[in-house]
C-alpha positions as CSV (number, residue, x, y, z in Angstrom):
1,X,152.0,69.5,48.1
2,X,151.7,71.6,51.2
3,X,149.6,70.6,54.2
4,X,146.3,72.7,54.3
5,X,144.2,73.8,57.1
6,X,142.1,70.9,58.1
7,X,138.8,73.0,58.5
8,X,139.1,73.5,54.6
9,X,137.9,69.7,54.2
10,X,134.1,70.2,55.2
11,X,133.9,72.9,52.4
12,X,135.8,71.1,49.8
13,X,133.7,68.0,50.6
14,X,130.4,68.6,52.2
15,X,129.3,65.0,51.5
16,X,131.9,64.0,54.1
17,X,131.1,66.3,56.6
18,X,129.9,64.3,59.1
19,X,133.0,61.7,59.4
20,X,135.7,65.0,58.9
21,X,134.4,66.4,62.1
22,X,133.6,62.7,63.8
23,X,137.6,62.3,62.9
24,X,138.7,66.0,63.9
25,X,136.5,65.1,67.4
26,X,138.4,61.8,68.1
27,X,141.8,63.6,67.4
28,X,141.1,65.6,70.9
29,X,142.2,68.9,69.1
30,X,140.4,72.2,67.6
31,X,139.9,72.0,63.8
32,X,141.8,75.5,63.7
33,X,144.8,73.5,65.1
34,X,145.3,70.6,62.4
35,X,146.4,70.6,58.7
36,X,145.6,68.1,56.2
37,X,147.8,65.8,53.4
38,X,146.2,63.5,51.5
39,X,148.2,59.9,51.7
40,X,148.2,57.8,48.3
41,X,148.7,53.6,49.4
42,X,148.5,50.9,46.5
43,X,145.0,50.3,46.3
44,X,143.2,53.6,47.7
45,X,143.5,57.0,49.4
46,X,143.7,58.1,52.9
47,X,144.2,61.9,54.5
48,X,146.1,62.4,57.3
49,X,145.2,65.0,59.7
50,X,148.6,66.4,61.8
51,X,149.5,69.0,64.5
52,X,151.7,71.4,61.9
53,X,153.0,72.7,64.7
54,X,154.7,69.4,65.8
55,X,154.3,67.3,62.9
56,X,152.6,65.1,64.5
57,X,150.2,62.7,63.0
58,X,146.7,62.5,64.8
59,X,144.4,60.7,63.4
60,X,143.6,59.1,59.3
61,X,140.5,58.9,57.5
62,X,139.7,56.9,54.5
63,X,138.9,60.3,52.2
64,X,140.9,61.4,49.1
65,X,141.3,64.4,49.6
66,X,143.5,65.6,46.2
């Protein structure tokens, strides 16, 4: 799967909106500058927001976002 932009996430789940942009806020950087993968551990679901320039992980968030 191939990261996505991370301002997708609001539309794809409005519900969330509020704690997408609370974790896009702490990460310090624009939501046009992130990309999203979702993160799969044993007992739940996570999405990873990254600088795809860098790789660089920012911040998590407890959302499934597949």
């Amino acid at each position: 799967m191939a990261a996505k932009p991370a301002a997708e996430l609001k539309d794809r789940f409005p519900l969330q909106a509020s704690a997408i942009e609370a974790a896009i806020a702490q990460s310090g950087h624009a939501p046009e500058s992130l990309a999203y993968l979702p993160m799969v551990g044993r007992k739940s679901f996570w999405t990873v927001l990254h600088d795809p320039a860098t790789a660089d992980i920012v911040v998590f968030m407890p959302l499934d976002s597949f």
